[in-house]
VOGU-3710 file (C-alpha; in Angstrom, 3 decimals, decimal comma):
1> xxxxxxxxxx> -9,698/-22,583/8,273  -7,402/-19,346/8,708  -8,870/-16,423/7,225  -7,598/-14,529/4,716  -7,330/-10,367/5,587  -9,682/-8,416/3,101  -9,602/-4,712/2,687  -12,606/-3,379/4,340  -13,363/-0,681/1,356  -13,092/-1,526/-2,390
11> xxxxxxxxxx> -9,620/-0,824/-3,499  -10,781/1,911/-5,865  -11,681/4,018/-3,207  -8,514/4,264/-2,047  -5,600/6,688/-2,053  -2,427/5,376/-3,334  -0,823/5,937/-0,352  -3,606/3,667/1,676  -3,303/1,224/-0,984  0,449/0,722/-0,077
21> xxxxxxxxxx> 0,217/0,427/2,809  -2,690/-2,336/2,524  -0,760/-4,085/0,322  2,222/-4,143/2,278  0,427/-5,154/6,050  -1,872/-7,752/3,730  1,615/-9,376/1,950  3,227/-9,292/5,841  0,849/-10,818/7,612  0,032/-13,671/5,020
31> xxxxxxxxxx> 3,971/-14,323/4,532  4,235/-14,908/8,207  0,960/-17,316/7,626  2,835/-18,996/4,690  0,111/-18,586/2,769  1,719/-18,362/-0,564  -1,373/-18,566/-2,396  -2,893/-16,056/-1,408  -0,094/-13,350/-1,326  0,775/-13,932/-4,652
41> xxxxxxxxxx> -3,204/-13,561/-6,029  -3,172/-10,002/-4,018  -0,008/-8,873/-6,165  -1,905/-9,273/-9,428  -3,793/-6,444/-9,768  -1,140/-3,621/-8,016  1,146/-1,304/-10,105  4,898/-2,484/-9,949  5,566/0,720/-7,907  3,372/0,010/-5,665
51> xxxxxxxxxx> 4,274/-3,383/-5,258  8,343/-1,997/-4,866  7,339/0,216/-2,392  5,263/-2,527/-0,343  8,348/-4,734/-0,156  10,662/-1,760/0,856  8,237/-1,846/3,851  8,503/-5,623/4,690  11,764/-7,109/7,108  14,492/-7,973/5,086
61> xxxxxxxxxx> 13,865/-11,482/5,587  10,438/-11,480/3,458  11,457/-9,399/0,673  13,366/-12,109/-1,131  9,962/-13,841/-0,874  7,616/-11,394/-1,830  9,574/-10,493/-4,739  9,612/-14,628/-6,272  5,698/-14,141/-6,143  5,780/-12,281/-9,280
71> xxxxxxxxxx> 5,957/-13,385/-12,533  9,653/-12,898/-14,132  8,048/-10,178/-16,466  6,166/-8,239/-13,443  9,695/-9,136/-11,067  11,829/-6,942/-13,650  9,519/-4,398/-13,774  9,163/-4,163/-9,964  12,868/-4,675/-9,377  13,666/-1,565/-11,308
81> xxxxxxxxxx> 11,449/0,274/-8,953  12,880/-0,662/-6,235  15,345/1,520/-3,611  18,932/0,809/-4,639  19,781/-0,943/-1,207  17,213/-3,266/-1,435  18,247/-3,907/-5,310  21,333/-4,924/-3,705  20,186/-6,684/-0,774  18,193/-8,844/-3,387
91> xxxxxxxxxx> 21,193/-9,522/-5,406  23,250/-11,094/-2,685  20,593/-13,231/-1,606  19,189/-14,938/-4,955  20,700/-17,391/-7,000  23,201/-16,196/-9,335  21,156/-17,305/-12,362  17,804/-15,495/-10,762  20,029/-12,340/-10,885  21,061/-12,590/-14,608
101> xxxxxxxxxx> 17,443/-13,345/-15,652  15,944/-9,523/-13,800  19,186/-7,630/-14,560  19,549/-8,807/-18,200  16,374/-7,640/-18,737  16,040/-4,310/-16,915  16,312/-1,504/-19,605  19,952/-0,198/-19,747  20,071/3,179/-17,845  18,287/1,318/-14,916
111> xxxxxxxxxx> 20,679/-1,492/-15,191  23,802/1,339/-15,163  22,247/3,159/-11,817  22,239/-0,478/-10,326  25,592/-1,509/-11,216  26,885/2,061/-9,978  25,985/0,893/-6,742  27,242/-3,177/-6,933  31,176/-3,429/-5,516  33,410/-3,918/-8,978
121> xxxxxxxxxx> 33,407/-6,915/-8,711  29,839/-8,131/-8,990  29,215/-5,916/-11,946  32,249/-7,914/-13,741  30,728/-10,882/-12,999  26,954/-9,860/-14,143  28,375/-8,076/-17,512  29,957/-11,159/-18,271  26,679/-12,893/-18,132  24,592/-10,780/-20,554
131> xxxxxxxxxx> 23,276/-11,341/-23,132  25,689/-9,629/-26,225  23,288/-6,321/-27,184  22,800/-5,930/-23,479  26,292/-5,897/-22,679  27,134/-3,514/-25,324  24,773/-0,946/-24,121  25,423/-1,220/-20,579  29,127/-1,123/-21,375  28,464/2,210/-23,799
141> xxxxxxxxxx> 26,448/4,175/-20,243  29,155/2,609/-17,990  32,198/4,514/-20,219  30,548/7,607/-19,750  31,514/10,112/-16,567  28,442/9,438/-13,489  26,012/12,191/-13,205  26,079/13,076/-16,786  23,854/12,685/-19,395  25,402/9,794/-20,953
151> xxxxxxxxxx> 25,265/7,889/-17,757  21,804/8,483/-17,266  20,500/7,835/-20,635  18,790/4,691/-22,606  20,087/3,502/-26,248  16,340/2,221/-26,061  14,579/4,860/-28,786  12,940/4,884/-32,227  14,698/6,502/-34,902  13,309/7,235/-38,364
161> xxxxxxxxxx> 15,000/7,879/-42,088  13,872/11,284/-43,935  12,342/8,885/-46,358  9,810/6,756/-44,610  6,825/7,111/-45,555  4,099/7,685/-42,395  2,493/4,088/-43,239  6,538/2,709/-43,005  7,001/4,530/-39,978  3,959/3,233/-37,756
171> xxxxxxxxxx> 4,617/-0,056/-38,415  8,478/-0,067/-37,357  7,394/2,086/-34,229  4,468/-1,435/-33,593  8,108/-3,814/-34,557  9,896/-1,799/-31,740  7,290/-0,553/-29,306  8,235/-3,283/-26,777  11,770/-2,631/-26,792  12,025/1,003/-26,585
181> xxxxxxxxxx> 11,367/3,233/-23,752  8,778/5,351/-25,230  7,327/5,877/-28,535  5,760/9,308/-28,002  9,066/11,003/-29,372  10,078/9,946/-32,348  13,600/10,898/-33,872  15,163/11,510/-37,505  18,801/10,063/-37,941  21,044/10,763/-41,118
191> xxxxxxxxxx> 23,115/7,573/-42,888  25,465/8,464/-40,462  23,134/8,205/-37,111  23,709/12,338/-37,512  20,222/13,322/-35,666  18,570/15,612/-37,864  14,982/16,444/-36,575  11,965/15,192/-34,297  8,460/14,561/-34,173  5,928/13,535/-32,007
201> xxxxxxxxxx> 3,914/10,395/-32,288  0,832/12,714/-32,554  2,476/14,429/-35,998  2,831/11,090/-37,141  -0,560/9,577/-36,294  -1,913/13,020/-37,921  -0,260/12,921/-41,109  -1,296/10,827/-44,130  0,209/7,500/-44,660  1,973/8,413/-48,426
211> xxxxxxxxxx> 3,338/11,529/-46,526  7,247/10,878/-45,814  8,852/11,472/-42,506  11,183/14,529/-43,949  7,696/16,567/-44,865  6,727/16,599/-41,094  9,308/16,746/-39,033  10,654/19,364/-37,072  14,172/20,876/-37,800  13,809/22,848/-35,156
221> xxxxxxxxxx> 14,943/20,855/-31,490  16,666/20,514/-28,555  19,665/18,024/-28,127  22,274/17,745/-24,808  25,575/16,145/-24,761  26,695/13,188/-23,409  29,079/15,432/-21,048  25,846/17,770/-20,104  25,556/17,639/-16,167  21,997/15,605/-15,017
231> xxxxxxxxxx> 20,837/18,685/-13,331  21,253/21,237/-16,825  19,216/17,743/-18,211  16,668/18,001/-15,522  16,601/21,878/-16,288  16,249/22,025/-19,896  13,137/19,173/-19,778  11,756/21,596/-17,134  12,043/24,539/-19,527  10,779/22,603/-22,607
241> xxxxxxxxxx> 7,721/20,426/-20,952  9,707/17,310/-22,898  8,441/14,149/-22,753  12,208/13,110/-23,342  15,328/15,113/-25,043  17,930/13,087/-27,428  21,465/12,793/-26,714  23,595/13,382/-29,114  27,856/12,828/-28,992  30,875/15,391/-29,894
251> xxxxxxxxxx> 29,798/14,635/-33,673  26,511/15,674/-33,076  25,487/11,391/-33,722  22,029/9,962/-31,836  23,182/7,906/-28,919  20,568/7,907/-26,734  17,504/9,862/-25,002  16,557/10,806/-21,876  13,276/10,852/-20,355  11,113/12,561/-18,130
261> xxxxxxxxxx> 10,321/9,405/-15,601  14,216/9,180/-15,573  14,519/13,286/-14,469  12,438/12,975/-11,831  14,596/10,127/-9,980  17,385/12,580/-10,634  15,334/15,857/-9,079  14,305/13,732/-5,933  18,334/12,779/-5,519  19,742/15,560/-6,135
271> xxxxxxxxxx> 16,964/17,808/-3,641  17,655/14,813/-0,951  21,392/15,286/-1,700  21,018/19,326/-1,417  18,860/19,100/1,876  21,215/16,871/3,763  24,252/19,102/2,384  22,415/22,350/4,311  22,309/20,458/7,820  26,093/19,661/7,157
281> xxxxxxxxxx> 25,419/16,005/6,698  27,079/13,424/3,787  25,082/11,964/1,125  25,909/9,171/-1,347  22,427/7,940/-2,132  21,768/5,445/0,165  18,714/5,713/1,346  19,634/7,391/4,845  17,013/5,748/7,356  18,082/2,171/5,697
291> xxxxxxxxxx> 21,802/2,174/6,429  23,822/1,336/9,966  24,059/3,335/13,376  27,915/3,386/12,513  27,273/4,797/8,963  24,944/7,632/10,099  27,283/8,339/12,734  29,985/8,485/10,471  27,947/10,586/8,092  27,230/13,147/10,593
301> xxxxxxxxxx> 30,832/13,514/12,979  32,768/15,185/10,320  31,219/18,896/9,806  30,029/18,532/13,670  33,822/18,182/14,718  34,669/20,963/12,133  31,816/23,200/14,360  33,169/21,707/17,756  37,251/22,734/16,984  35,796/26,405/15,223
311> xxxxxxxxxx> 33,543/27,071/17,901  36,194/26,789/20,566  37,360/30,291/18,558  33,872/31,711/20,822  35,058/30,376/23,930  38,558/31,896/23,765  36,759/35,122/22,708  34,683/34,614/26,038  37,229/33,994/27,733  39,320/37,303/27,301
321> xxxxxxxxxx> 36,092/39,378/27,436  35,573/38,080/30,733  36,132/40,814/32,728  33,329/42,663/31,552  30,768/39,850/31,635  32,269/39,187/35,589  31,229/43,021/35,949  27,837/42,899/34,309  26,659/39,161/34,196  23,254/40,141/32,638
331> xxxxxxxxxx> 25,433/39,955/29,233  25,699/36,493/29,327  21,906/36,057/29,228  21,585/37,323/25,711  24,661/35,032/23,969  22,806/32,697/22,846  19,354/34,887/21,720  21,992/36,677/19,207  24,349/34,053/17,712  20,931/31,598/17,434
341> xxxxxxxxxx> 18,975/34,352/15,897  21,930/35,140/13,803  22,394/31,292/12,371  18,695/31,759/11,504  18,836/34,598/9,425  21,934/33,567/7,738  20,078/30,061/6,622  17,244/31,868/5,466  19,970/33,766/3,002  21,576/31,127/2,217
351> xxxxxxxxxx> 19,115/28,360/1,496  17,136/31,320/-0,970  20,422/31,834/-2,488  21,316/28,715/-3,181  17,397/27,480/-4,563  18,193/30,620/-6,918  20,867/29,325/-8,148  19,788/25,917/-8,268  16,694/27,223/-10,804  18,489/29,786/-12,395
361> xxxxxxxxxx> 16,599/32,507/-10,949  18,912/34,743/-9,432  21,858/35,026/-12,300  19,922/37,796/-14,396  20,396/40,068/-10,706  24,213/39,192/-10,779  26,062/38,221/-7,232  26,477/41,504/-6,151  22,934/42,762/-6,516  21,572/39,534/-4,971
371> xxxxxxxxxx> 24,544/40,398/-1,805  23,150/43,837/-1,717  19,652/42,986/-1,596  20,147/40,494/0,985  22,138/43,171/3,114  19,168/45,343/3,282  16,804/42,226/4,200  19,140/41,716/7,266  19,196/45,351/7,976  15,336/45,466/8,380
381> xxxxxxxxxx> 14,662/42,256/9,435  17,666/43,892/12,235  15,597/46,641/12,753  12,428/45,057/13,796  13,890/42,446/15,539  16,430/44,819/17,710  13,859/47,204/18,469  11,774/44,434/19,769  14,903/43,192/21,813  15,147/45,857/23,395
391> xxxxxxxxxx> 11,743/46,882/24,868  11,791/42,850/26,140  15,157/42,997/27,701  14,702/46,097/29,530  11,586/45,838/30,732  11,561/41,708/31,229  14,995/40,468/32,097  17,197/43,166/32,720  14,817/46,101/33,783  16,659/48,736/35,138
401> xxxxxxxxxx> 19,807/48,490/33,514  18,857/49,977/29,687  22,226/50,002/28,695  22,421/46,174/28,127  19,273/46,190/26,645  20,515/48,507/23,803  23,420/47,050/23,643  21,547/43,271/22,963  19,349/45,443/20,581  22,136/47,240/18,253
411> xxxxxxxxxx> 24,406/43,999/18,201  21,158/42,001/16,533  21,077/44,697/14,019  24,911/44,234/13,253  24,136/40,136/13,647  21,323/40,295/11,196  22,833/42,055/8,536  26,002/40,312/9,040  24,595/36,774/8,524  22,576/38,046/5,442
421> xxxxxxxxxx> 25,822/38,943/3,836  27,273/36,007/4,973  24,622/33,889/4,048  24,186/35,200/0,452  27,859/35,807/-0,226  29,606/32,729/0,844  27,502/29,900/-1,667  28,732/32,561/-4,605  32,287/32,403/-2,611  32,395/28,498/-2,750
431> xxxxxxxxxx> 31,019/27,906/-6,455  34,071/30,366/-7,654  36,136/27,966/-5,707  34,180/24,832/-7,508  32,780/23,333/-4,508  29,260/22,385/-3,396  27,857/25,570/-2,027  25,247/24,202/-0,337  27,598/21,729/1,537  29,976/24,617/2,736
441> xxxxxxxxxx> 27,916/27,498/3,148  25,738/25,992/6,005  28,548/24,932/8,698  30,713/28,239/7,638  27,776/30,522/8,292  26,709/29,120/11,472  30,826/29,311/12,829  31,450/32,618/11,208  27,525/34,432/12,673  28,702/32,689/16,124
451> xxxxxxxxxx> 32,493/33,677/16,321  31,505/37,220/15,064  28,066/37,823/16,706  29,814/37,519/19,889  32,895/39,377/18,885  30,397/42,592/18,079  28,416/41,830/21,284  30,573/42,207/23,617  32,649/44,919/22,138  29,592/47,360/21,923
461> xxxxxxxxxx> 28,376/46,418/25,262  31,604/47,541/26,193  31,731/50,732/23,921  28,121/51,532/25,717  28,505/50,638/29,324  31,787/52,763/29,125  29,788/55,696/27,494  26,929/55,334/30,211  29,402/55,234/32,965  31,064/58,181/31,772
471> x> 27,640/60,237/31,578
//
């Protein structure tokens, strides 16, 4: 008798991290055993994300497996948690009426994010399928523009009448409570679905049954449009500490809410998205360590052969500066110390710029004060660093010969406080010009600190060797 692999410490001593990972070498190894049995009984008592992220971790040819272990109630739950290229993966490998069982299920603004990422075709196909109510609210996220808050938001919510009584009110939120996406914010339509005030269950719960909904409620709220960006959503929760915010259209009508679990998804994109963007790489959600060679290669070429064609500006400049590096060929030691040192200090402006915009932080200082500032960083952070330079060069690798050594100094001064200006200045430059600072800024910066570093090197190494010659 084969037996079975058992956690060697109770399960409620462990991290959720360590219980992943269990879970996921436990379901491997018995799936290769065919023990069906057995893998299925260890699913039973792990959280559906838990259970998503343990099939992420299994080969592709076990997920479809794992995942008909579950029970169709635990699968849609599960499914929804799962990484969008697995969703899909899944998809194309069960039967078609498997997939209109989980996806007519999954709560709308799940099912939207899914079929965002389905070629046209398949989502034709599914919406056909569902079930009428379904259809209507996945068609009513689907007419809305992507990465706005009527894309990203459930029709799922509770809404109450001014004249429900509290006793009236609990027991339509116990009717709905296993249709809606949360009951912990409760919302006051109008005749006309006009939204009109909030509460929270707790007001509710707190109040006394003959009381009626338009004695407690709040007048007082928050509301976004469906046209309201993801990221001013994400923001305003933030502000608030909302559980969810209500979405309301052009005629100020409840359509839908969004919620906090749904935010977070859309902070962890959009950071991913923003740190790929500052190493000059292309995101579109995939998860990047899932896709093909070919894709990531593709992903990466374009801003590196934008660098490669730019950076041949350095070489020309080289190359008609050569007769002074032929006559002093210590110069050429220090190229790359400056233009590295300068892509470094222009990141460090540029990636604080751009978080400040990102939370708002820096728009109360106004561009040019946050430019200025910067400046002055550079010029210190110059400073130290050119003083330092200097003592190293001339007593380390060029002693003797002081002149190059204050030339390598003075240039990282004019480096450094050129790349903080750069790096601060050009993510203000590319949002007046409506594109994705944090995309542009990081591959300009690193060609204009290189082209320009050198430019100033060599000219005041010039400027100074001439000057010492002459004394």
């Amino acid at each position: 008798m084969t037996e079975n692999p058992q956690p060697s410490v109770p399960l409620s001593t462990m991290s959720r991290k360590e219980l992943r990972e269990l879970v996921r070498s436990q379901l491997q190894v018995l799936l290769e055993r065919r023990d069906l049995q057995t893998a299925k009984a260890i699913l039973v008592p792990v959280q559906p994300a838990d259970i998503a992220e343990a099939i992420e971790g299994l080969p592709e040819t076990m997920q479809v497996i794992a995942f008909r272990l579950l029970s169709k109630d635990e699968a849609i739950k599960v499914y929804e948690q799962l990484d969008s290229s697995v969703q899909q993966s899944l998809c194309e490998k069960f039967k078609r009426q498997e997939v209109i069982d989980i996806v007519d299920k999954m709560s709308p603004d799940d099912r939207a994010r899914l079929f965002d990422e389905l070629p046209a075709a398949v989502v034709r196909r599914l919406v056909a399928e569902l079930s009428l109510s379904e259809r209507q609210a996945t068609a009513l996220l689907l007419g809305y523009e992507a990465d706005t808050a009527g894309r990203i938001m459930t029709p799922e919510y509770i809404s109450l009448k001014e004249e429900y009584t509290v006793g009236e009110s609990l027991e339509r939120i116990r009717s709905l409570a296993h249709v809606t996406e949360t009951v912990y914010s409760l919302y006051v339509t109008d005749s006309d679905r006009h939204l009109i005030g909030i509460l929270s269950l707790r007001d509710l719960v707190t109040a006394q049954l003959n009381q009626t909904v338009g004695e407690i409620l709040s007048r007082d709220f928050v509301s976004v449009q469906t046209d309201t960006d993801q990221e001013e959503v994400a923001r305003i929760i933030k502000r608030y500490d909302f559980l969810a915010v209500p979405v309301v259209d052009s005629e100020k009508r409840l359509v839908g809410i969004i919620t906090v679990d749904d935010i977070l998804d859309i902070l962890e994109k959009e950071t991913t998205k923003d740190i790929y963007a500052l190493g000059g790489l292309q995101a579109d959600g995939d998860n990047y360590f899932q896709v093909s060679l070919l894709t990531v290669a593709r992903r990466r070429v374009v801003w590196l052969l934008v660098l490669l064609v730019t950076n041949s500006i350095t070489a020309s400049i080289l190359k008609t500066q050569r007769d002074i590096l032929q006559d002093v060929v210590a110069l050429s030691f220090f190229i790359p110390l400056l233009t590295g040192t300068g892509g470094n200090v222009g990141a460090q402006s540029s990636t604080v710029v751009i978080r400040g915009m990102n939370t708002d932080e820096i728009w109360s200082l106004g561009s040019f004060q946050v430019i200025r500032r910067e400046a002055m960083a550079g010029a210190l952070l110059g400073l130290v660093l050119g003083t330092l330079a200097t003592i190293w060069a001339s007593v380390f690798i060029v002693p003797g010969q002081i002149a190059v050594a204050i030339a390598v100094g003075m240039s990282l001064l004019a480096i450094s406080m050129l790349a903080s200006v750069a790096g601060s200045a050009l993510p203000f430059l590319f949002r007046s010009l409506k594109l994705d600072p944090t995309l542009m800024s990081a591959p300009f910066i690193t060609t204009a600190v290189d082209v320009l570093g050198v430019l100033i090197y060599l000219n005041l190494a010039r400027m100074i060797l001439q000057s010492n010659s002459l004394n």
